[in-house]
Residue frames relative to the residue before (quaternion, step in Angstrom):
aa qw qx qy qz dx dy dz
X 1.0000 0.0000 0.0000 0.0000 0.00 0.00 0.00
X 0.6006 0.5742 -0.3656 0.4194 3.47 0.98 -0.60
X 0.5771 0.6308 -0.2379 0.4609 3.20 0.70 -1.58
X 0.7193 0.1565 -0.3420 0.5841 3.88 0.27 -1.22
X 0.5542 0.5575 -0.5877 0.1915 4.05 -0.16 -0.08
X 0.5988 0.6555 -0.3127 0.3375 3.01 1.85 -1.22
X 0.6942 0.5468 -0.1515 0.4429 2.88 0.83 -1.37
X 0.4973 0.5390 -0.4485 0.5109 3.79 0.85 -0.30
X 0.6306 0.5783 -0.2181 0.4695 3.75 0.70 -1.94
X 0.7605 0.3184 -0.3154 0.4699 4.02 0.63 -0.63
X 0.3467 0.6340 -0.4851 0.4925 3.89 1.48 -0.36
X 0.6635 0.6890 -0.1438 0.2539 3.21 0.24 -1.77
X 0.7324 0.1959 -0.2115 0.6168 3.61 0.61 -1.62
X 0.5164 0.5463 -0.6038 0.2652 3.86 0.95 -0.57
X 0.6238 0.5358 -0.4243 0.3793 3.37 0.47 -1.45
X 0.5640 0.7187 -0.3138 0.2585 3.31 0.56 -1.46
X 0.8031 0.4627 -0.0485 0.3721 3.12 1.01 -1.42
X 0.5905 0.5428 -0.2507 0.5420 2.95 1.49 -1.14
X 0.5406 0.5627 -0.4487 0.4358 4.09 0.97 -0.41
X 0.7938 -0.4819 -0.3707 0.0147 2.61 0.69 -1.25
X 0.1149 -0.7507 0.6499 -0.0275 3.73 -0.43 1.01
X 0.6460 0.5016 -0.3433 0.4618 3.40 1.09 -0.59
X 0.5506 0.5474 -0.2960 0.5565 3.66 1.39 -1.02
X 0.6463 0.4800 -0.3062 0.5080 4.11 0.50 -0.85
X 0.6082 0.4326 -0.4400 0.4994 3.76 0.62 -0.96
X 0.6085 0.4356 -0.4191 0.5141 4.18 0.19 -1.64
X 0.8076 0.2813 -0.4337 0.2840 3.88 -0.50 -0.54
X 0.5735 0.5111 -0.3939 0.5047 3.61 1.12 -0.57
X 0.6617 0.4213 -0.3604 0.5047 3.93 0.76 -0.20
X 0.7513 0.3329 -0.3223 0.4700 3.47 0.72 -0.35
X 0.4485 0.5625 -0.4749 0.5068 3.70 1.41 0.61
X 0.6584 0.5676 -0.3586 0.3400 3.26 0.91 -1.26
X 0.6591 0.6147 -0.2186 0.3740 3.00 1.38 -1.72
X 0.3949 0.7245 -0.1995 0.5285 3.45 1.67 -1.32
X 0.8553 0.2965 0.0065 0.4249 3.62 -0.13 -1.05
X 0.6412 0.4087 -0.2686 0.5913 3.35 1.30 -0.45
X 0.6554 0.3438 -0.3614 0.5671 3.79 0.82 -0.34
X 0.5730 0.4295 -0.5401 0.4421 4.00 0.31 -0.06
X 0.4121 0.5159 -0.5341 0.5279 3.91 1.10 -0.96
X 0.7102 0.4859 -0.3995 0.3161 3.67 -0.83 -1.49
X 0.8196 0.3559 -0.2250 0.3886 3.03 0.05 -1.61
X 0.7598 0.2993 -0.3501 0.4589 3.81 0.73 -0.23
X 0.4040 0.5626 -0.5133 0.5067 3.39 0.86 0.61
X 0.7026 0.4099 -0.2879 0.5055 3.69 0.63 -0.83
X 0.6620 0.4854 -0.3509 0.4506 3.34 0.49 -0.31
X 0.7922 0.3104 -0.1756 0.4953 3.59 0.75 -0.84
X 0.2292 0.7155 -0.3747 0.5433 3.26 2.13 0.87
X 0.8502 0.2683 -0.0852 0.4449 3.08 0.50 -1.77
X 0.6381 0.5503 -0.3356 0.4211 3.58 0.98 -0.10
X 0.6079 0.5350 -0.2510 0.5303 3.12 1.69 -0.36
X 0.6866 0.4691 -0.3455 0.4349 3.13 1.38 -0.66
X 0.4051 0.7801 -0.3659 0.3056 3.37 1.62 -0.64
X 0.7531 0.5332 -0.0863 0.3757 2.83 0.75 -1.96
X 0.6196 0.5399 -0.2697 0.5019 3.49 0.94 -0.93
X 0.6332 0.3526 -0.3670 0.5832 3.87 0.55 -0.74
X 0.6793 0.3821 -0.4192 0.4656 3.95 0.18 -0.77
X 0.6909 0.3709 -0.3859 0.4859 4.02 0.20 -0.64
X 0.6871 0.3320 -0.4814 0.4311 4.00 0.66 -0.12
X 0.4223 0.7647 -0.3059 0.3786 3.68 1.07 0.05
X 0.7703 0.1612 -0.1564 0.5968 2.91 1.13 -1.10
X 0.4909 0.6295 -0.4511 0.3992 3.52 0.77 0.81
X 0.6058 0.5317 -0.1424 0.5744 2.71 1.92 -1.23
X 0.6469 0.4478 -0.2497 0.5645 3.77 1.10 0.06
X 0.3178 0.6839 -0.4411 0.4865 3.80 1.48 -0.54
X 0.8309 0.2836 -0.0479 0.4764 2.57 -0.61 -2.76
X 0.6717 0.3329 -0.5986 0.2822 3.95 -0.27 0.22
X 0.5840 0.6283 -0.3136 0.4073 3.80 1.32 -0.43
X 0.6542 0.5863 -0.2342 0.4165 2.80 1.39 -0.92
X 0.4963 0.6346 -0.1933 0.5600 3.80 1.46 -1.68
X 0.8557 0.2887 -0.2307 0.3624 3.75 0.28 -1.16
X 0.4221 0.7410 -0.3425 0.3943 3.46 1.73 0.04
X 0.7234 0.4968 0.0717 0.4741 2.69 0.81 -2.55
X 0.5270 0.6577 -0.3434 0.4145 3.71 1.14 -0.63
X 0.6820 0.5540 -0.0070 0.4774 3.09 1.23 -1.38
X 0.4307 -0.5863 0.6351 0.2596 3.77 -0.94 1.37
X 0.6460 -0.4292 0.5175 0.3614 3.62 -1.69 0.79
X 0.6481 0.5918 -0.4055 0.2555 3.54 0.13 -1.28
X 0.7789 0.3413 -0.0593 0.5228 3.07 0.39 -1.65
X 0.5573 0.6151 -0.5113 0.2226 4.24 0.67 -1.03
X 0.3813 -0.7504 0.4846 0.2379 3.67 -1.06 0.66
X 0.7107 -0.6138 0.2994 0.1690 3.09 -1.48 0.82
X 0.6232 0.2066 0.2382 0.7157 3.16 1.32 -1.30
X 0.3337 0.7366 -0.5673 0.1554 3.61 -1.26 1.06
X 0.1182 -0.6870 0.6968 0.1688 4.07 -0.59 0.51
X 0.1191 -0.7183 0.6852 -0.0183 3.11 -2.08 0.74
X 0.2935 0.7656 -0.4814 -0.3098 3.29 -1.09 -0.25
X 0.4436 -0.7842 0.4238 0.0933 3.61 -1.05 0.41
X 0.1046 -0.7675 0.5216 0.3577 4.02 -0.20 -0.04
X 0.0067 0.8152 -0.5700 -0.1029 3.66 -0.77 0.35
X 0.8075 -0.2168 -0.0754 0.5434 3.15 -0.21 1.96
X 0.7900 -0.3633 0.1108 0.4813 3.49 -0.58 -0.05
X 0.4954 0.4637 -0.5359 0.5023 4.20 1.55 0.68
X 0.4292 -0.5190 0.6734 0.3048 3.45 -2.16 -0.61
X 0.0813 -0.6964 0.7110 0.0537 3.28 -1.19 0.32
X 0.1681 -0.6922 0.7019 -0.0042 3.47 -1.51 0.76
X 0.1114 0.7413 -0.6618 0.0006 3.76 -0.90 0.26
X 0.0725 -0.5596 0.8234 0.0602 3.05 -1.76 0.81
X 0.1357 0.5624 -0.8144 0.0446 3.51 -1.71 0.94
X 0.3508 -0.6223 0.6447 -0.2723 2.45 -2.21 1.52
X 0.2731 -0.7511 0.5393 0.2653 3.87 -0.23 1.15
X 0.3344 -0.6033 0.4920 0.5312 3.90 -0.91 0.89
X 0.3027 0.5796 -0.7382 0.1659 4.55 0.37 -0.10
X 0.7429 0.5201 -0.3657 0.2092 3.37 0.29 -1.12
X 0.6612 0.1809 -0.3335 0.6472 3.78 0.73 0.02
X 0.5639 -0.4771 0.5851 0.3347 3.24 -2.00 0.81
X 0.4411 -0.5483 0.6932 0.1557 3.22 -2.09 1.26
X 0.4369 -0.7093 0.5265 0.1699 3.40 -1.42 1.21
X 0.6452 0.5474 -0.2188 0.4860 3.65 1.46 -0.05
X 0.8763 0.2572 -0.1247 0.3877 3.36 1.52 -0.45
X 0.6146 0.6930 -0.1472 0.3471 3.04 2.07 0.06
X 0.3277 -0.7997 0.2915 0.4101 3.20 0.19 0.60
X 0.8084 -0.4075 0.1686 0.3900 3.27 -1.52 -0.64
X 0.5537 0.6050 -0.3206 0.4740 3.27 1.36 -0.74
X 0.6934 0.4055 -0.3213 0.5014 3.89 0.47 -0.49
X 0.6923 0.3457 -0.3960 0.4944 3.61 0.60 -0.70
X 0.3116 0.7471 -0.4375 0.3916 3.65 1.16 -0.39
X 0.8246 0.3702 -0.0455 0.4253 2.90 -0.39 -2.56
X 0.6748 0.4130 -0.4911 0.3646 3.81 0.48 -0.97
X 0.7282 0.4083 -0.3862 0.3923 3.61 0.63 -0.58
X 0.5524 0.4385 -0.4517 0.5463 4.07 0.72 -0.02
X 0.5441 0.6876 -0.2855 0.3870 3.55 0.85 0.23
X 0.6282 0.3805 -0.0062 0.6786 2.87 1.74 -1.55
X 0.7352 -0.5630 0.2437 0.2883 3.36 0.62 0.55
X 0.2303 0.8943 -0.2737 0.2688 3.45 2.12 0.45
X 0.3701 -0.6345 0.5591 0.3846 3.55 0.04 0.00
X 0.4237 -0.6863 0.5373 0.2466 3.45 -0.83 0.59
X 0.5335 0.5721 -0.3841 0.4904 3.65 1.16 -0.04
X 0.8004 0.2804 -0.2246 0.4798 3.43 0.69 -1.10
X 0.6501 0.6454 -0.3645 0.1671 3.91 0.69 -0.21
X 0.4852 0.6827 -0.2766 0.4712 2.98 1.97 -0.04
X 0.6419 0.5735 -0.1643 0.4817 3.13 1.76 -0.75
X 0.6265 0.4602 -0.2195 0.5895 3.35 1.00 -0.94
X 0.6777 0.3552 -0.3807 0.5192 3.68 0.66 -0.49
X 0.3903 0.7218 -0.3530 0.4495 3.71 0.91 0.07
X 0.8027 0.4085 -0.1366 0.4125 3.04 0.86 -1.52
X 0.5959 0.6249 -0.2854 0.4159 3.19 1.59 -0.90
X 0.6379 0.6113 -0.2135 0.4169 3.26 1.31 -1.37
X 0.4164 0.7336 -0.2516 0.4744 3.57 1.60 -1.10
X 0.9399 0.2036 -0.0928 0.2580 3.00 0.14 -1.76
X 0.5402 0.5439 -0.3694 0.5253 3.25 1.78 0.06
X 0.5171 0.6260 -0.3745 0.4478 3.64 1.04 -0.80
X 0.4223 -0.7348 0.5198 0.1081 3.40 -1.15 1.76
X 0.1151 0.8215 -0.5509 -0.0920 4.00 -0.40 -0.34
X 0.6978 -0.5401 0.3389 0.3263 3.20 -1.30 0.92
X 0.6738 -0.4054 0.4827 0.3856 3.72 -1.23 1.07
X 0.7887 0.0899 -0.0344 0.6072 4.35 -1.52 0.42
X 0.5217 0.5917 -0.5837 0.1924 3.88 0.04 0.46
X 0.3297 -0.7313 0.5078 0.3141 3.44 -0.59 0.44
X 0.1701 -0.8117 0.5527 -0.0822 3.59 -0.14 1.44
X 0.5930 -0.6220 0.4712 0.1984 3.61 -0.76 1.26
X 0.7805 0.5176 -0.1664 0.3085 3.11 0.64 -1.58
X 0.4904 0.7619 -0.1230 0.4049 3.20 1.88 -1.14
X 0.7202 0.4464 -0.0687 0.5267 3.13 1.49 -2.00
X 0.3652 0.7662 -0.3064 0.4309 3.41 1.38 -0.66
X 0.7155 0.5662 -0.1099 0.3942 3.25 0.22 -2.33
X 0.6819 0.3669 -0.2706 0.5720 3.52 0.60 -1.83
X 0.6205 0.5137 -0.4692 0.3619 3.75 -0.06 -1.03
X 0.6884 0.4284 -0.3074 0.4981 3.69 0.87 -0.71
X 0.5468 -0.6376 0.3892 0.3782 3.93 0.89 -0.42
X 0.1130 0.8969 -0.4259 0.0379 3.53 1.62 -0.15
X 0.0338 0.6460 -0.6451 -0.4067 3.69 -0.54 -0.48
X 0.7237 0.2924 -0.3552 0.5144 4.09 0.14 0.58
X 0.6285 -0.6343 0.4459 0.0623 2.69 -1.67 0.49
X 0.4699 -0.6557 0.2494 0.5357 4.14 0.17 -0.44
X 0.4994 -0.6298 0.3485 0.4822 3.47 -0.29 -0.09
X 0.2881 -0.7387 0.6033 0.0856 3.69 0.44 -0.15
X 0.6349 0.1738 -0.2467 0.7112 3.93 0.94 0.64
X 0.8617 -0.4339 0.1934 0.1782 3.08 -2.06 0.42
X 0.2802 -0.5811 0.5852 0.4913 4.02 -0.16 -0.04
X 0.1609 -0.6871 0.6906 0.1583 3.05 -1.49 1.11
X 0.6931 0.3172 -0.2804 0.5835 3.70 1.22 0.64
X 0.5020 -0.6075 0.5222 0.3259 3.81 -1.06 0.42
X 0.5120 0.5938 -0.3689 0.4991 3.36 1.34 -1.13
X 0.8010 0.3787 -0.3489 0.3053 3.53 -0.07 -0.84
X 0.0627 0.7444 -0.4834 0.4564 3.35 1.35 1.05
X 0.7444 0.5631 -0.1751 0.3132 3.14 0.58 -1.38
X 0.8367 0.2858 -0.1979 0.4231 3.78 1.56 -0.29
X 0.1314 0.8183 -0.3908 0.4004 2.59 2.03 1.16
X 0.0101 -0.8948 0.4461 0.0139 3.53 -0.09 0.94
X 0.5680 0.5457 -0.2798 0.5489 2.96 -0.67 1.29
X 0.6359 0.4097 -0.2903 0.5861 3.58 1.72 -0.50
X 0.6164 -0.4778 0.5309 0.3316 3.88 -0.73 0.41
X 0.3645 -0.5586 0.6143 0.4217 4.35 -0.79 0.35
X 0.4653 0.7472 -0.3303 0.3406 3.66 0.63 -0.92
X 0.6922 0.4165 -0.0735 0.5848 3.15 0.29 -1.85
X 0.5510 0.5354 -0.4484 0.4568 3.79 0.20 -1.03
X 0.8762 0.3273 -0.2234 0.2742 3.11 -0.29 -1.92
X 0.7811 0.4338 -0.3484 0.2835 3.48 0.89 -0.81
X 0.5640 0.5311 -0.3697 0.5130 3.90 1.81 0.98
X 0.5605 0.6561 -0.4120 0.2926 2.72 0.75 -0.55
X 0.6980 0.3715 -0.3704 0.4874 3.74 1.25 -0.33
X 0.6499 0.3801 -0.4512 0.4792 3.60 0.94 0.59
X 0.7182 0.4223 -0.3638 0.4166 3.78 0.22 0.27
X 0.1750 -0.7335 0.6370 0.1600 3.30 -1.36 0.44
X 0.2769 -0.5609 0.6493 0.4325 3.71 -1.52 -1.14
X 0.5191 0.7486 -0.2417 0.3342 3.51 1.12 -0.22
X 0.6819 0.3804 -0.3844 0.4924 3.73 0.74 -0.21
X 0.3021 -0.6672 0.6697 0.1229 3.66 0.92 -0.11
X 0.7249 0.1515 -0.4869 0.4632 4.13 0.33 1.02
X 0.6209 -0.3649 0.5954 0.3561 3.63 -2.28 0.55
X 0.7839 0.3052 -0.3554 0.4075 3.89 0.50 -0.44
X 0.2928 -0.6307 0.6634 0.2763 3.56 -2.20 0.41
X 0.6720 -0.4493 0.5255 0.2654 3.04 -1.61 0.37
X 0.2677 -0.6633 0.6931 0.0894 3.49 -0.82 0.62
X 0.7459 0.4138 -0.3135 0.4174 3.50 -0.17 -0.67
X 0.7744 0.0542 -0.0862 0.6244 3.65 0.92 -0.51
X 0.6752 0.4593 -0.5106 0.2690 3.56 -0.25 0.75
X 0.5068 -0.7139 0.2951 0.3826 3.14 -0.98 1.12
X 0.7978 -0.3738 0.2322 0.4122 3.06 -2.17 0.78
X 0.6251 0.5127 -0.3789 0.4503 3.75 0.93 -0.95
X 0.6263 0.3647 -0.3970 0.5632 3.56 0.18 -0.44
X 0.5831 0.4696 -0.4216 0.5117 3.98 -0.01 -0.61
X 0.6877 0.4230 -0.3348 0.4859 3.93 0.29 -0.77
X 0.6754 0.5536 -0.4233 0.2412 3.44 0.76 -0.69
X 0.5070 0.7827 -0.2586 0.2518 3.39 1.73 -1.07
X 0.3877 -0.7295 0.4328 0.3608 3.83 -0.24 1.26
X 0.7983 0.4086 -0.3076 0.3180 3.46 -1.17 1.63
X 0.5253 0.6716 -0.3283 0.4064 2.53 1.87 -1.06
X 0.0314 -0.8494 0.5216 0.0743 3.19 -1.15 0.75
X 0.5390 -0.4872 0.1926 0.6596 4.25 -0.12 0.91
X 0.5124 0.5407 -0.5525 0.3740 3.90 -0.09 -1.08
X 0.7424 0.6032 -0.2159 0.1957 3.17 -0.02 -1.71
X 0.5898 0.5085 -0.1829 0.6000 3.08 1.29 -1.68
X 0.7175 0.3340 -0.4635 0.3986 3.57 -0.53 -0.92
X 0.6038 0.7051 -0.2684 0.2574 3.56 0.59 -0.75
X 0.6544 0.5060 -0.0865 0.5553 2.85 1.39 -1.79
X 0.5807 0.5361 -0.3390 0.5103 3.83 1.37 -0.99
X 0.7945 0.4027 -0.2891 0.3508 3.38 0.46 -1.15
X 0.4735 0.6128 -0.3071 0.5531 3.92 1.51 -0.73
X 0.6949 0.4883 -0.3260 0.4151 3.67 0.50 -0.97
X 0.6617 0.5743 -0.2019 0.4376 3.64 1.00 -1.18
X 0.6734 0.6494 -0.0865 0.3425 3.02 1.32 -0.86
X 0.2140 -0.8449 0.3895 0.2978 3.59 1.10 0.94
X 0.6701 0.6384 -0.2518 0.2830 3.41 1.13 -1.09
X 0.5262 0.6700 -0.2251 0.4728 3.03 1.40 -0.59
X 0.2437 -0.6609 0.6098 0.3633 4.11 -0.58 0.76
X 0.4990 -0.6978 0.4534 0.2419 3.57 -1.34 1.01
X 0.3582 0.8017 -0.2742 0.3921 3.49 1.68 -0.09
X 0.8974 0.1903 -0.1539 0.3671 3.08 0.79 -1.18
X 0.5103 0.5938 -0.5434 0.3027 3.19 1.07 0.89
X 0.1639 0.6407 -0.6241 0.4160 3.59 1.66 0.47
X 0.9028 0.1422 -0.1908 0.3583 3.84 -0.44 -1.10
X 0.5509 0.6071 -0.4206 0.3885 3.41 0.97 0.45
X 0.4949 0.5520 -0.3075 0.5965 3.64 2.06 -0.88
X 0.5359 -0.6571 0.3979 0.3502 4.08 0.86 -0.81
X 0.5842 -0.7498 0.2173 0.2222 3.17 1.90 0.71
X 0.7220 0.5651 -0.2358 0.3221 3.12 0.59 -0.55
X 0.8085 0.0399 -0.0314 0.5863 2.99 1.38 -0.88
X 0.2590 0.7434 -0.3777 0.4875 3.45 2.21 0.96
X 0.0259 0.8535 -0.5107 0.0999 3.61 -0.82 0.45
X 0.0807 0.8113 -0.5608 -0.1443 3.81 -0.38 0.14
X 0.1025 0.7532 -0.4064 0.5070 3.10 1.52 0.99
X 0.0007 0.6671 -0.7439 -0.0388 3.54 -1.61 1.15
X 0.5341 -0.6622 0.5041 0.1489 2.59 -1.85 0.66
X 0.3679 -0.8087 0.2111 0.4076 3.72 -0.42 0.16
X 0.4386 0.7073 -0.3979 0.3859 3.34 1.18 0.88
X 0.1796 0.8488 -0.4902 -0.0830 3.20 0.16 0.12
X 0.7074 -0.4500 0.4877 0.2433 3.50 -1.91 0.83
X 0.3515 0.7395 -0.5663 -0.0936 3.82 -1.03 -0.24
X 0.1735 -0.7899 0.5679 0.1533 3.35 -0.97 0.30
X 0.1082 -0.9047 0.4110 -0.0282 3.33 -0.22 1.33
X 0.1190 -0.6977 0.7025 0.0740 4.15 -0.08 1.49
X 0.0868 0.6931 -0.7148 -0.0336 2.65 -2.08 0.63
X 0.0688 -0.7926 0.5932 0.1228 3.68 -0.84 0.42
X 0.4720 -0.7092 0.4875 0.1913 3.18 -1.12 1.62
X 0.6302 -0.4857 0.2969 0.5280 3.80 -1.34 0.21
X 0.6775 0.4392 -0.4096 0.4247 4.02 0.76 -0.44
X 0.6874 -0.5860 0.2834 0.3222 3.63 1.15 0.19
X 0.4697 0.7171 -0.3283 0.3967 3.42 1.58 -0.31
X 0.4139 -0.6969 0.5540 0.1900 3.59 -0.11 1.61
X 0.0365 -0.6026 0.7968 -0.0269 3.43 -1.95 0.09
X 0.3411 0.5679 -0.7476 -0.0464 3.17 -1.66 0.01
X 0.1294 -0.6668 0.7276 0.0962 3.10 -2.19 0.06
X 0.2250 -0.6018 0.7484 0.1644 3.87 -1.30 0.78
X 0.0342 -0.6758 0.7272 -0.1154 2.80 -1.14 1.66
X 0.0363 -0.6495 0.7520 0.1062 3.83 -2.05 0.69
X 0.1223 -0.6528 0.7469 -0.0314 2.80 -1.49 1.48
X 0.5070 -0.6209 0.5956 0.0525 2.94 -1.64 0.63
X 0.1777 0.7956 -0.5653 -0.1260 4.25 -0.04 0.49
X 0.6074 -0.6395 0.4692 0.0444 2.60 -2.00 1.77
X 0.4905 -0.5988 0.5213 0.3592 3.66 -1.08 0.38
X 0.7914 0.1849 0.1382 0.5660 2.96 1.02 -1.78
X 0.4631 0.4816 -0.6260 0.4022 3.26 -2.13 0.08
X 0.5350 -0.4289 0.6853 0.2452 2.82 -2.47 -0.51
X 0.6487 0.1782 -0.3432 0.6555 4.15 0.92 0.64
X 0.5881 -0.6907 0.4129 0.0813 2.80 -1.52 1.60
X 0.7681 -0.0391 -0.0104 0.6390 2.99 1.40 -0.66
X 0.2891 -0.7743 0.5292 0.1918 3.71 -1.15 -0.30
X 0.3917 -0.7327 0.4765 0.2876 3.45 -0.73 1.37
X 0.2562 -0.7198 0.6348 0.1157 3.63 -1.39 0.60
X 0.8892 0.0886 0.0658 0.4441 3.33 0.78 -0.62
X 0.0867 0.7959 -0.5940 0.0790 4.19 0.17 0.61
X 0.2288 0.6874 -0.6885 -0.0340 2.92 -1.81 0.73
X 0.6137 -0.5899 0.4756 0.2219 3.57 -1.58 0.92
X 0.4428 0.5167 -0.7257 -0.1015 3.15 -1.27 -0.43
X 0.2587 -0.6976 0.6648 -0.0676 3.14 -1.52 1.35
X 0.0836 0.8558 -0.5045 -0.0780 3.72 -0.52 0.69
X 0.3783 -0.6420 0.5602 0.3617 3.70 1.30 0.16
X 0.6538 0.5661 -0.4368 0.2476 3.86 -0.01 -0.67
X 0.1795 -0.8130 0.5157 0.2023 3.84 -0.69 0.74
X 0.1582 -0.8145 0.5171 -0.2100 2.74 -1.30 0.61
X 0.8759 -0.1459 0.2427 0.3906 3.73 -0.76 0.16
X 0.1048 -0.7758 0.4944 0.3778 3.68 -0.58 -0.28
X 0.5073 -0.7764 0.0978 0.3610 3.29 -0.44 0.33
């Protein structure tokens, strides 16, 4: 009798055991399972956010080349400076603003009196803007190989670890290691200059009132004047060349132009991007991109 109690008592833990191992196997499968659906589900998510992004980044390609087509379509003579659109492409929006760069002063071709004025504009002291444009001029200003160069010594006196460039900004940003200019000052031009128009002159017709103030002479009277004449279809756009003081007035574009392209995808996820292109005489591309940036916020919202 003992013997079969024993034996009953080892049935017992076998069974015992087999639960559980059998009870360990179901939770390790329903971790797996557990862990294989979070995989899923973030794969699908970063599916759609990827897909998001793709329809919003061919959008604004698809808004480029229509800015681009209606540019190039167009003889020089007549091609406008400055234009907004929008457009549906398939089942997104697009929006464009483009802008000749004439309209903001180039940091490679202007002289001193405009880079002067744009900053006494911005609220410079008229003592110090002559100086800071100094510096700019410095750094763009080539000099001969073993010259001793002021500007050079300057730099070390300050502890630099570089030197100036001594050749053109090939970026507005690089504004930024101009030493000797206030961050301040930096930041509050940097949205009116370019390196892109490749002329000493600004656009009247499209540049902002700051940049219009910057022009040597210009005085407020003047400006409001010139704002209100510009608006003013009736008005021949010609003569505010000699009403700005000509010299450094234009109604002239440049062939680069500025755009800023919004778009909203069919799930609503916004995009833009501020793109400069450059249009070509020649070749097989109409034009050629100088300059791209993203901002992408995923965030919906309105259409536009």
């Amino acid at each position: 009798m003992k013997g079969a109690g024993q034996e009953r008592a080892g049935l017992r833990d076998s069974r015992g055991f087999i639960v559980v191992a059998v009870l360990w196997m179901l939770a390790s499968l329903a971790a797996l399972a557990l862990i294989y659906l979070t995989y899923v589900t973030n794969t699908a998510v970063t599916v759609a956010v990827n897909a998001d992004r793709l329809q919003a980044d061919a959008l604004v390609n698809a808004g480029l080349e229509l800015a681009a087509y209606r540019l190039t379509a167009q003889n020089e003579a007549v091609r406008p400076t400055s234009g907004t659109f929008n457009a549906r492409v398939g089942a997104g929006r697009v929006s464009v603003t483009f802008r000749s760069e004439a309209a903001r002063i180039d940091l490679n071709m202007a002289p001193k009196p405009l880079l002067a004025g744009l900053m006494t504009a911005l609220g410079v002291s008229a003592t110090d803007a002559p100086v800071y444009a100094d510096r700019i001029l410095a750094w763009r200003t080539s000099t001969e190989a073993g010259q001793d160069n002021p500007e050079d010594a300057f730099y070390r006196t300050l502890g630099a670890s570089y030197l100036p460039r001594h050749a053109p900004f090939p970026h507005s940003d690089e504004l930024w290691l101009v030493r000797g200019i206030p961050a301040a000052v930096v930041e509050r031009v940097l949205p009116f200059v370019t390196v892109f128009s490749n002329m000493r002159t600004v656009n009247v017709l499209d540049a902002a009132p700051q940049v219009v103030a910057a022009l040597p002479g210009m005085t407020p009277e003047t400006l409001q004047q010139v704002l209100r004449d510009r608006a003013d279809p009736r008005i021949d756009p010609r003569s505010l060349v000699g009403l700005a003081g000509g010299a450094n007035a234009t109604v002239e574009g440049s062939r680069a132009y500025r755009m800023t392209v919004a778009v909203e995808a069919p799930s609503h996820r916004r995009s833009s991007a501020e793109i400069v292109i450059l249009l070509l005489d020649s070749g097989d591309e109409p034009y050629r991109v100088l300059s791209w940036h993203n901002a992408y916020d995923g965030s919906a919202g309105k259409p536009l």
